[in-house]
TISE-127586 format. One record per residue (C-alpha): x, y, z; residue in three letters. Coordinates in nm, 3 decimals. Layout:
N
        X        Y        Z   aa
        X        Y        Z  Ala
...
//
This chain:
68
        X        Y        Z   aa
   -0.672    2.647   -3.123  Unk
   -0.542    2.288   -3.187  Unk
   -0.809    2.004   -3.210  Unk
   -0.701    1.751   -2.987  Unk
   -0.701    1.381   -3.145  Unk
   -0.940    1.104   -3.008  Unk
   -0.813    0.756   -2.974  Unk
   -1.073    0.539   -3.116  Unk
   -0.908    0.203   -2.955  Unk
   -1.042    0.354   -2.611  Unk
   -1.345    0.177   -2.401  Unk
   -1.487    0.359   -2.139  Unk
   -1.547    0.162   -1.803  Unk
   -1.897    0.130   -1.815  Unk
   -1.860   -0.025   -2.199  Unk
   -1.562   -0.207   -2.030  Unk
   -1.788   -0.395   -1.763  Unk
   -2.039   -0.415   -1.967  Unk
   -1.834   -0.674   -2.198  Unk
   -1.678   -0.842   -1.907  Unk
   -1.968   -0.923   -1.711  Unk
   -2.332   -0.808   -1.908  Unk
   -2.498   -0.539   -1.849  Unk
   -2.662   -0.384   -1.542  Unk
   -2.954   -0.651   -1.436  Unk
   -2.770   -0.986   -1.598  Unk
   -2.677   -1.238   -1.310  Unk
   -2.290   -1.236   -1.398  Unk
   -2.303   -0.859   -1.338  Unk
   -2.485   -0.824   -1.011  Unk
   -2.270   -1.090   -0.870  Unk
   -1.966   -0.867   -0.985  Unk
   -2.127   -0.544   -0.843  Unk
   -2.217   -0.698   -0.513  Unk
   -1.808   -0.836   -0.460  Unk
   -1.753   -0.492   -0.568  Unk
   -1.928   -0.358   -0.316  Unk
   -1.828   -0.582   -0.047  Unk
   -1.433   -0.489   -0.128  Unk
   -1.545   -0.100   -0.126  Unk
   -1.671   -0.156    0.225  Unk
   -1.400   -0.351    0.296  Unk
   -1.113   -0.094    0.224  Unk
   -1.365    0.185    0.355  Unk
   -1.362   -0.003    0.739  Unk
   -0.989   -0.091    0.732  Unk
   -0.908    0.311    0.618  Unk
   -1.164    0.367    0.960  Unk
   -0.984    0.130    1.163  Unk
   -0.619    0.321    1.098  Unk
   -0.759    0.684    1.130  Unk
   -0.898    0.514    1.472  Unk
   -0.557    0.444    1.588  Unk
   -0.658    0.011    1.543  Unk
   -0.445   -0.199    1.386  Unk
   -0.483   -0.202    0.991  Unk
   -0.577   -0.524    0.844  Unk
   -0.382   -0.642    0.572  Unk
   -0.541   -0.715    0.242  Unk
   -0.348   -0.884   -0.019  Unk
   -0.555   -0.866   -0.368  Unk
   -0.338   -1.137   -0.507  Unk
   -0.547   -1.371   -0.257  Unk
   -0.888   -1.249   -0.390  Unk
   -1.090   -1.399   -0.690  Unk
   -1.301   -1.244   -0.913  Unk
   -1.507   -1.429   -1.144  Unk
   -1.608   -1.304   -1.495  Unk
//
Protein backbone atom coordinates (compact mmCIF):
# COMPACT_ATOMS: atom_id res chain seq x y z
CA UNK A 1 0.00 0.00 0.00
CA UNK A 2 1.55 3.45 -0.79
CA UNK A 3 2.08 5.88 2.23
CA UNK A 4 0.59 8.95 1.28
CA UNK A 5 2.93 12.17 1.88
CA UNK A 6 1.92 14.92 4.47
CA UNK A 7 2.50 18.50 3.62
CA UNK A 8 4.05 20.01 6.58
CA UNK A 9 3.41 23.80 5.23
CA UNK A 10 -0.40 22.99 6.06
CA UNK A 11 -2.40 24.88 9.10
CA UNK A 12 -5.50 23.57 10.04
CA UNK A 13 -8.40 26.19 10.58
CA UNK A 14 -8.61 26.11 14.09
CA UNK A 15 -4.51 26.77 14.25
CA UNK A 16 -5.41 29.22 11.39
CA UNK A 17 -7.85 31.42 13.62
CA UNK A 18 -6.12 30.89 16.31
CA UNK A 19 -3.08 33.08 14.81
CA UNK A 20 -5.36 35.53 13.22
CA UNK A 21 -7.42 36.47 16.01
CA UNK A 22 -6.17 34.53 19.64
CA UNK A 23 -7.51 31.90 20.89
CA UNK A 24 -11.01 30.93 22.06
CA UNK A 25 -11.79 33.46 25.18
CA UNK A 26 -9.29 36.52 23.91
CA UNK A 27 -11.43 39.71 23.06
CA UNK A 28 -10.14 39.89 19.31
CA UNK A 29 -11.55 36.36 18.91
CA UNK A 30 -15.00 36.59 20.38
CA UNK A 31 -15.55 39.70 18.46
CA UNK A 32 -14.57 37.59 15.28
CA UNK A 33 -16.83 34.63 16.35
CA UNK A 34 -19.81 36.77 17.14
CA UNK A 35 -19.55 38.65 13.22
CA UNK A 36 -19.18 35.12 12.35
CA UNK A 37 -22.12 34.23 13.69
CA UNK A 38 -24.13 37.11 12.75
CA UNK A 39 -23.09 36.43 8.80
CA UNK A 40 -24.09 32.56 9.42
CA UNK A 41 -27.51 33.77 10.43
CA UNK A 42 -27.47 36.09 7.93
CA UNK A 43 -27.00 33.74 4.83
CA UNK A 44 -29.17 31.08 6.86
CA UNK A 45 -32.48 33.78 6.73
CA UNK A 46 -31.79 35.00 3.16
CA UNK A 47 -31.46 30.93 1.95
CA UNK A 48 -35.20 30.90 4.11
CA UNK A 49 -36.45 33.85 2.45
CA UNK A 50 -35.82 32.22 -1.34
CA UNK A 51 -37.07 28.63 -0.43
CA UNK A 52 -40.18 30.93 0.85
CA UNK A 53 -40.76 32.21 -2.54
CA UNK A 54 -39.50 36.20 -0.96
CA UNK A 55 -37.29 38.09 -2.66
CA UNK A 56 -33.49 37.17 -1.93
CA UNK A 57 -31.47 39.86 -0.48
CA UNK A 58 -28.36 40.58 -2.02
CA UNK A 59 -25.18 40.37 -0.07
CA UNK A 60 -22.06 41.61 -1.54
CA UNK A 61 -18.96 40.43 0.79
CA UNK A 62 -16.77 42.95 -0.89
CA UNK A 63 -18.92 45.57 1.25
CA UNK A 64 -18.29 43.75 4.58
CA UNK A 65 -15.29 44.30 7.03
CA UNK A 66 -13.70 42.08 9.12
CA UNK A 67 -11.29 43.14 11.59
CA UNK A 68 -8.28 41.02 12.74
Amino acid sequence: MKKKSTNKNLTSFSDHLDKEYGRHGTKKREKFEEGFEAFKLGVMANKENENNGNVSLQMNVKDMKMEK
